[in-house]
N, C-alpha and C positions, 0 to 999 in steps of 0.2 A: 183449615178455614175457620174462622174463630166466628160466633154468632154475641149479634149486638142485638138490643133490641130497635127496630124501628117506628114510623109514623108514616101514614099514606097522605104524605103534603108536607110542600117546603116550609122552612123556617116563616120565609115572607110569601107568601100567595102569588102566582100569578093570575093577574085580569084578563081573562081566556080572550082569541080572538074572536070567538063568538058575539061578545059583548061590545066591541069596538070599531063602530062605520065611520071609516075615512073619510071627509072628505077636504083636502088639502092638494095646493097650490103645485105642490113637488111630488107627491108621493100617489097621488089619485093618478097621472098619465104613467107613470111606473106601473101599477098596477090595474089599470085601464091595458097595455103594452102587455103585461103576463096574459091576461083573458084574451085578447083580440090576436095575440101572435104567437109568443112564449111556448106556453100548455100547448095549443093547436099543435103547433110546430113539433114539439115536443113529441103529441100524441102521433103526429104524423108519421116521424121519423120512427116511432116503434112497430109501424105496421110494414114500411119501408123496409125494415133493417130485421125483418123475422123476430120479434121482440115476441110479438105476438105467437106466430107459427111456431115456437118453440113449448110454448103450455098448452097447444094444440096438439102437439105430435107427442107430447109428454101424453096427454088424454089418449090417444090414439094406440101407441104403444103399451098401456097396460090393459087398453082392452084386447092387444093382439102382442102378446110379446117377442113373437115370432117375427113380426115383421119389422124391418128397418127405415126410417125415416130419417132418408138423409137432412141436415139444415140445409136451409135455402137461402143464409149468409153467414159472412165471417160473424163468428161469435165467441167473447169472454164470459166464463163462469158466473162473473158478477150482474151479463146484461139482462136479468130478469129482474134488476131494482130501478130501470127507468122508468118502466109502466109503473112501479110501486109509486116513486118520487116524483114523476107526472101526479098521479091521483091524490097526491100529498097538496101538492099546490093546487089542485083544480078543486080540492074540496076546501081550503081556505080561502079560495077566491071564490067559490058556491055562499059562502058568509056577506060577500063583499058586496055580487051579484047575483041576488038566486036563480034572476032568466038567465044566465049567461048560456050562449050558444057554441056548439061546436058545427061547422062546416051548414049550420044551419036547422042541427038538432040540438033539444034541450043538455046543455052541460052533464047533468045530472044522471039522463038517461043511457048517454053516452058512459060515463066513468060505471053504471051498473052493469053495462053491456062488458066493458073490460074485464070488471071482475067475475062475471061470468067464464069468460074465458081464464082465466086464474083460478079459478076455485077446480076447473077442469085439470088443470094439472098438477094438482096435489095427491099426493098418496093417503090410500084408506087410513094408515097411522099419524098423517096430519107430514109428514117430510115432505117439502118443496122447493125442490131444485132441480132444475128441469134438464140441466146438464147432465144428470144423472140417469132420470128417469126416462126422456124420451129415446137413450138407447142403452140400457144393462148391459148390454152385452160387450158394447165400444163405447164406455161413457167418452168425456170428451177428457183430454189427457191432463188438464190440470184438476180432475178431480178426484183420481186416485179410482182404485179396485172395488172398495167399501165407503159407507159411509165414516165422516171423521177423518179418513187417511191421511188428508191432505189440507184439512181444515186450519194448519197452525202454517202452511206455505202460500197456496194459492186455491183452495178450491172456492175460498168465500161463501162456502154451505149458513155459516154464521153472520158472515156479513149481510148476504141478503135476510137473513129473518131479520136484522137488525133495520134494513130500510119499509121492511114490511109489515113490521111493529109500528113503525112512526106514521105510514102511511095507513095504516090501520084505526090507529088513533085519533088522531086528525080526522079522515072522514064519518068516525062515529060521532065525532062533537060536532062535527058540521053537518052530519045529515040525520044523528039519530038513527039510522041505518046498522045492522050488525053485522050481514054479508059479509063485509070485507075482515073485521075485526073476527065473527068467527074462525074465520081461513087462517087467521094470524095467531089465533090463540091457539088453534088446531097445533100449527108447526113450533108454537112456544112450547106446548105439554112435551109434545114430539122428544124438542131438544133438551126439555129438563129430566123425562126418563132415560135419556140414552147419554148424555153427558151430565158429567159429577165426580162427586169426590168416590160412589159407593162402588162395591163389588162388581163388575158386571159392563160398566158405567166405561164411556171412551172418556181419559184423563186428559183435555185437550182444552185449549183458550182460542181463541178467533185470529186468522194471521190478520186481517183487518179488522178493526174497530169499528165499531156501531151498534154491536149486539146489547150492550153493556148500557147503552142509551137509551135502547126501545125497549130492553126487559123494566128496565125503570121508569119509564111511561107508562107501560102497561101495567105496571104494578100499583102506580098512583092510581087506573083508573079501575082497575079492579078489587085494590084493595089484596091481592092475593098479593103474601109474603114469598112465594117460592118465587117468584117471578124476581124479585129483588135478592132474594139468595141467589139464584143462577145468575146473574150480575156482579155482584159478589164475589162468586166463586171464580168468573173469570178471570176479574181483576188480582185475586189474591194466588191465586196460580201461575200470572203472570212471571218469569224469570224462573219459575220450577219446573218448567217440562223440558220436551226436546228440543223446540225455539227457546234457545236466549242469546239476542243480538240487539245492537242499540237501534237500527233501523225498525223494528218493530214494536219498539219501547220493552223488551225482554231480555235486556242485560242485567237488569235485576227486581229484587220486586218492588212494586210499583210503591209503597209504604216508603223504600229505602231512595228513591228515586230523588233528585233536585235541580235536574238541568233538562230541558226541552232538547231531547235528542231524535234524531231520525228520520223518517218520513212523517210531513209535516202533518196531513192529515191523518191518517192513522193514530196520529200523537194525537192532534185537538179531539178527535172524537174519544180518544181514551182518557183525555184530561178534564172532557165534559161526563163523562161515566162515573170517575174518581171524583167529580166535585159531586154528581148526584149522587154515589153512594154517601158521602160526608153529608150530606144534607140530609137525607130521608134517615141516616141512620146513626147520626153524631160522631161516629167513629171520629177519634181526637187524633187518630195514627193518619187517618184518610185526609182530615181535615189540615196536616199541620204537612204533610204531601206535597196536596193542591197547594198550598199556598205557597211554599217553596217554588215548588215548579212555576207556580204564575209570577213568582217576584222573577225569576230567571228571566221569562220571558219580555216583560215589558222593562227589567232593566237591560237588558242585552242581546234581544233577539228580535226586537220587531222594529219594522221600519216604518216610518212617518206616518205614510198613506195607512197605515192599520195591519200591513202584510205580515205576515209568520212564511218562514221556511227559503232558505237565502239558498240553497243550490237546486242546478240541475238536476246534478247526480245523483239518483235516491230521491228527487221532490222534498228533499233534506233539510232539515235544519243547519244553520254552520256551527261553528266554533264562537263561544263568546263576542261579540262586536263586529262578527263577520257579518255584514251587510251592503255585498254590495250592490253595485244600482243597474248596469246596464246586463248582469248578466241575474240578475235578481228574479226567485221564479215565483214565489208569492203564487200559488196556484189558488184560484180561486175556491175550490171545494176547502184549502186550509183557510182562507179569510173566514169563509163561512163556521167552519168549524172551530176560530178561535169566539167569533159572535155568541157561539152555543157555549161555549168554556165559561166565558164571562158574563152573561146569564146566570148561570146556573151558579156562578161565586154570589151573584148578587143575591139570588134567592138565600144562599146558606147565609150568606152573612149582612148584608143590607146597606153596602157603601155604594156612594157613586162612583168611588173612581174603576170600578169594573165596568159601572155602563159608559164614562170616561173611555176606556179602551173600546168597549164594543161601538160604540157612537162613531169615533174615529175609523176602526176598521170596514164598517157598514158605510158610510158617505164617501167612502176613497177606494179603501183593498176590495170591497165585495161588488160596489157600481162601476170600477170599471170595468170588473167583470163581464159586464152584459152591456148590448149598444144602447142609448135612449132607445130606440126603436123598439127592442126586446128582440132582436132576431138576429145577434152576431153574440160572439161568447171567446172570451179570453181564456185560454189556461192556465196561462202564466201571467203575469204583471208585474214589466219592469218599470222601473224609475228611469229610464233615459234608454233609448236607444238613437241610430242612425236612418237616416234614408236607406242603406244598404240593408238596412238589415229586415225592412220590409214588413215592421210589425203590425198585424189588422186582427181584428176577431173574423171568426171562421164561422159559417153557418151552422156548424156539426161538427163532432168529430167520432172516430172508431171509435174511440173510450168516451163517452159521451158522461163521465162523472160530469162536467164541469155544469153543461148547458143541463143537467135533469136534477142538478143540485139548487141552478139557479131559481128550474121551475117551482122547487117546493118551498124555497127560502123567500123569495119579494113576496108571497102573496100572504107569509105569515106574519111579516111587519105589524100587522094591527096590534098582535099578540104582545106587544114587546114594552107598550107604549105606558103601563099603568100595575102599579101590585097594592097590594092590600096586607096587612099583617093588625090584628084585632081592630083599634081603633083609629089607627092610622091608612091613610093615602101617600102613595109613591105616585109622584109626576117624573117619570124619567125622562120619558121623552118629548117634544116638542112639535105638536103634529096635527093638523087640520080633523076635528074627531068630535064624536059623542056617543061617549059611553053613557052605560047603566052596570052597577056595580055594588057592590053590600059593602060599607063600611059600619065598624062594630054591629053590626045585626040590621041594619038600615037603609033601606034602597037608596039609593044618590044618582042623579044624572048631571054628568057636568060634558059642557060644551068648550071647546076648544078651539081657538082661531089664531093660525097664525101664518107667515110665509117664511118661519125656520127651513134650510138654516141659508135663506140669502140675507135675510132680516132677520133683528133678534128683538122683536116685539112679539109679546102670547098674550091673550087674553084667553081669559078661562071664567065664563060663567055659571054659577049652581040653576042647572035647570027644574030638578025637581029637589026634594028630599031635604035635609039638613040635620042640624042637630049639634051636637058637642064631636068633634073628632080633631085630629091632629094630621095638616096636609102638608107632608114633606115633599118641596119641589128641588129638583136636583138642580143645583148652581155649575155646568160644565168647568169642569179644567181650566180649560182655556179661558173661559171668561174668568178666573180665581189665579190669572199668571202660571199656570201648570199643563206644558206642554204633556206631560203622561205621568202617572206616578211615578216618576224615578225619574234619576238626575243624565238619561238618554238623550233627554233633547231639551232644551231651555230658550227663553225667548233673549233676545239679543238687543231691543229695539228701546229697551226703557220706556216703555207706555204700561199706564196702570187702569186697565178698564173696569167700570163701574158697573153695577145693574142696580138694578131699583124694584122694588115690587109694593102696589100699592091694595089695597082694600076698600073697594067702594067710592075709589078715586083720592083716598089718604095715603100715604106715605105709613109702610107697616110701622115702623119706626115710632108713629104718635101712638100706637095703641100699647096698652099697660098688660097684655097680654103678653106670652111667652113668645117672641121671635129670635131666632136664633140659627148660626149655621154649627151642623155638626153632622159629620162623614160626607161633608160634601153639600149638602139639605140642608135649604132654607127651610125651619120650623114654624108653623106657625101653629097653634093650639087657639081654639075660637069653637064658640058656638053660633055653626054656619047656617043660613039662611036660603031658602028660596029668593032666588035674586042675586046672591053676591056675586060678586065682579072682582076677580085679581088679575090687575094686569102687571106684568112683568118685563122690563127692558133691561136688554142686555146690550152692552157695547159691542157693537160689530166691527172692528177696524183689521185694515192689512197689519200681520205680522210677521215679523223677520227671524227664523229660528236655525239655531248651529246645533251639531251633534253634539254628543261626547269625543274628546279628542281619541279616544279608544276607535272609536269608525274610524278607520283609517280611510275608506270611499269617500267620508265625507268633510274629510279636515280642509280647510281655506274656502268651505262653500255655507252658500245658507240657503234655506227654504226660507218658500213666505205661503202662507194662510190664513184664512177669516174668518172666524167661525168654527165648525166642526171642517170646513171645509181645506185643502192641500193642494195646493196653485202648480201647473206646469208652463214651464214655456213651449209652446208648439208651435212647427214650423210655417203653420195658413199665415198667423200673426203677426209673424215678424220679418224683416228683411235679408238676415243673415243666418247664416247655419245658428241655429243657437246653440253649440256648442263654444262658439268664439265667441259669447257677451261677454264680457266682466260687470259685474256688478260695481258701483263705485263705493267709494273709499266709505260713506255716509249715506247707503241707500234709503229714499226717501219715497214710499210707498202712497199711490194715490190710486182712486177708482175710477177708471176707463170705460170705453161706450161698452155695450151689453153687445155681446158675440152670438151671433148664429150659428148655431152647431148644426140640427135639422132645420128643416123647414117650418117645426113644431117648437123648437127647443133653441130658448134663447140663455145665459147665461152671463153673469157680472165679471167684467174680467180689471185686472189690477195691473198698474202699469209703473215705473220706474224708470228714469233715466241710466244705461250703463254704455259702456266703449263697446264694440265691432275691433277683435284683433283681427291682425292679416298681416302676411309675410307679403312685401309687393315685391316688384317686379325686382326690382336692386336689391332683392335679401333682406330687408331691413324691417324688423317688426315696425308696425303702424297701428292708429288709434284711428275711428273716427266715433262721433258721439252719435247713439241712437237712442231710440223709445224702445226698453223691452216689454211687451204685453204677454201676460200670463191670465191662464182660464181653470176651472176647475180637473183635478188629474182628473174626474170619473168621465169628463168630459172629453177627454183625447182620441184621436184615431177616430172621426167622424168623418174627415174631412180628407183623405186618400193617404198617402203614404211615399210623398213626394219631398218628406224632411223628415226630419230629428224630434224629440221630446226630452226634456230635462227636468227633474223637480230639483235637483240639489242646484244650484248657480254656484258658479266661480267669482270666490268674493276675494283671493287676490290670485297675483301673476303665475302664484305655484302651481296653481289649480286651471288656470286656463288653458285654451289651444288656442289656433290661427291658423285659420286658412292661407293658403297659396295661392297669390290672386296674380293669373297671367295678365298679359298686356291687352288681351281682348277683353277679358273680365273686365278688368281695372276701366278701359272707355265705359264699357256698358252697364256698370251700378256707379259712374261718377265718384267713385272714391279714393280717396289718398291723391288727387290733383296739389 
């Protein structure tokens, strides 16, 4: 294990969620929907499912070791990180709402009361894993005889300190509270004296990834180096022990790595680890890694909607250009976890087209994840399916990564929205807001208004503070003709959209000051003012976008989107399976009435002229001309599951199908007369 030296903070800064109250058009009932349903639900389902009764009998059994405590549900090694990942999100939404209630008791009081019961199930030397402890004698079978044993297969000893780190974290910057974080630095010490490189020492890496995350969190906020050595050390051990296989990202070591192989999250949480170690501690081996491995992926592994990880098999990544759509698994804990990868590229190196990616996977792969409502949950996320095939989000499920990933990830959004690096300001994101934040040594509050991303109008006013600094706003991709960094998907439609950004209601352009775009950021450099006003407009139009002819899923089809946003056809909307549209020869993209998804939730949908095939009654393929109406993907499966969904369209004959329309059909939709 080679030592570098490091720094406790990234290259660019992040503007803590602390700092940043929502309140926006799109994003506020998102996170109104985590407090009111989500978390509850969440917390519910842990009391439900023995989440709880397991660091209870953990407590119980070493006061009586003698005695056995059966579980009083099915339970996996790992299920003691949903209370973690619950209390992750309930203490960034404690930021958001500080009354916020649980069943009618304060939030706050509640998430104290849990970790009470957590702090009960930890061992006198800080080890906490309840699989273990609440019965020594018959631990549970994936977790081996000893501590460690099993740690590189399945026991996830390492994984959970890795969600227990994050959740630790998180509720100290939110409540100032140390409770939970002591409990958590307790099981960090734990794992840094018993695992390592030294004499003594079990020589073991995490079979799941996360540890590598939250040692590096905790190390930013502690300042303590060991905590980022044992991060470190996992990662550089990685492909040197007794695991090395590509499904775990241990077929070699991770330095030598360059293609996004395996199970998809395990992978993003180990490729968000490796960008944090290249960040905190320059390593040029770690940094030149990450970036390999990220150019892999957004030129050859990710699909449209933002998704990572194309099979079932393994929750697996494919093979180069392997993307396909109806059997496409995109499991939502990987969206999430490619979000955190490309973060954390941004911090090391300070381009937009990382938040370019993230921006894309968060508005598509990670919301439809979860229903408007906050109380259904996707695991997978395909790009087309059939009415047979029945696809809905599930209230819960046995492995509950997806719905307790969701709860800690929407409520951290604020966090995401703004960074700092000496004298400069990062606007990344585009979002209903007002911060307070120290640019070059100087308090700054600036105000935010907008209804991104249906609209691409932002105004951003300096509420307090000012001074000389330099405010880089990220100019999207898409609005710059750049479906993703790489030549994966391109627009097709020859439209060249504009944006504009003006200063006090001038056109930047008239001032003699430095404006300029560079890694994506609109420059401007100014000595800012109490009062200023930039508003920014960006061209919003439908667009029509083809793969790489390498997708083979997707050659004769195109997508269309607007925005951040990636358009499906669903079956409420239209008249025909929409498996049989064809898109026409010239499709000509136009905006359509606003859709009701909920009763709450209305959305812009986009509409097109294309053919209705169908084999009629004489064998004879047939045409007739219809309206296709498309809505947003995060938007789909609201409305039952009584048809089909598509995002790719059939844009010639190669690529279409056609129904088989009997003679009773054929009377009763008046077609092909």
């Amino acid at each position: 294990m080679s030592s570098v030296p490091s720094v406790a903070q990234y290259p660019i800064n992040p503007v803590p969620f602390t700092s940043v109250k929502v309140s926006d058009a799109f994003w506020s009932p998102r996170l109104k929907a985590s407090r009111d349903v989500t978390v509850p639900l969440a917390f519910d389902k842990c009391e439900e499912t023995g989440r709880y009764t397991n660091f209870t009998n953990a407590a119980k059994c070493m006061a009586n070791p003698a005695q056995e405590y059966p579980d009083t549900a099915w339970t996996f090694t790992f299920d003691d990180t949903d209370p973690y990942k619950t209390i992750e999100g309930a203490s960034y939404l404690l930021q958001t709402y500080p009354k916020a209630l649980y069943h009618g008791r304060p939030l706050d009081k509640y998430v104290d009361s849990v970790i009470t019961v957590i702090a009960s199930g930890q061992e006198p030397d800080g080890y906490l894993y309840t699989a273990r402890t609440k019965a020594p004698h018959k631990p549970h079978s994936w977790a081996g005889d000893k501590r460690w044993e099993k740690v590189e297969i399945v026991s996830h000893e390492l994984y959970n300190l890795g969600h227990l780190l994050e959740a630790a974290c998180a509720h100290y910057q939110a409540t100032g509270k140390r409770s939970l974080l002591d409990i958590a630095i307790k099981y960090a010490d734990c794992v840094c004296r018993e695992v390592g490189p030294n004499e003594g020492q079990a020589h073991v890496v995490p079979g799941h990834q996360i540890a590598e995350m939250g040692l590096c969190k905790l190390y930013v906020l502690t300042k303590d180096k060991k905590y980022l050595d044992e991060a470190k050390y996992f990662l550089d051990m990685r492909g040197k022990t007794q695991r090395r296989d590509a499904y775990s990202q241990a077929h070699k070591p991770v330095i030598e790595q360059d293609e996004a192989v395996g199970h998809a999250v395990r992978a993003g949480y180990m490729y968000s680890g490796m960008a944090d170690v290249a960040a905190l501690t320059g390593d040029t081996a770690y940094i030149s890694a990450i970036d390999r491995i990220w150019q892999n992926i957004v030129g050859k592994k990710y699909y449209i909607t933002g998704g990572v990880g194309a099979r079932h098999d393994g929750e697996a990544f494919g093979a180069n250009y392997e993307l396909p759509n109806a059997s496409a698994y995109c499991e939502t804990c990987a969206q999430i976890a490619n979000v955190y990868t490309n973060y954390r590229l941004f911090l090391l190196h300070g381009e937009a087209k990382y938040y370019d990616v993230l921006e894309r996977s968060l508005y598509n792969g990670v919301l439809s994840g979860v229903s408007i409502q906050g109380d259904g949950f996707f695991y997978p996320n395909p790009l087309s399916c059939t009415a047979e095939q029945q696809y809905a989000r599930k209230p819960w499920f046995g492995c509950a990564c997806c719905p307790s990933n969701i709860c800690r990830f929407i409520p951290s959004i604020p966090g995401y929205v703004y960074a700092t690096k000496d004298n400069t300001l990062f606007v990344n994101m585009f979002m209903g807001n007002t911060v307070t934040m120290k640019v070059g040594g100087k308090n700054v509050t600036l105000k935010q208004e907008t209804l991104y991303p249906t609209d691409g109008d932002v105004k951003m006013t300096l509420v307090k503070g000012g001074g000389e600094f330099t405010m880089k706003i990220r100019i999207p991709g898409w609005a710059r003709g750049e479906v993703v960094p790489s030549d994966l998907y391109s627009y097709v439609d020859g439209k060249k959209l504009n944006y504009t950004i003006k200063i006090n209601g001038q056109d930047s352009s008239l001032f003699t000051l430095h404006s300029s775009l560079k890694d994506g950021y609109a420059v401007i450099d100014r000595k800012w003012k109490k009062g200023d006003v930039i508003e920014i407009h960006f061209d919003m139009e439908p667009r029509l976008v083809k793969a790489n002819d390498k997708v083979e899923a997707d050659r004769n089809r195109l997508a269309v989107e607007r925005g951040p946003l990636v358009y499906c056809a669903e079956w409420p909307d239209n008249s025909a399976d929409v498996s049989t549209y064809l898109l026409n020869a010239r499709p000509q993209l136009a905006m359509g009435q606003n859709v009701k998804i909920t009763p709450d939730h209305e959305v812009k949908s986009i509409t097109t002229e294309a053919q209705v095939l169908s084999i009629g009654v004489d064998g004879k393929l047939k045409t007739t001309d219809s309206k296709l109406t498309l809505i947003p993907y995060y938007a789909w499966d609201h409305r039952g599951q009584k048809g089909g969904m598509d995002v790719w369209l059939p844009a010639s004959v190669q690529a279409a199908s056609a129904t088989h329309v009997t003679a009773e059909k054929q009377k009763d939709n008046g077609f092909f007369k």
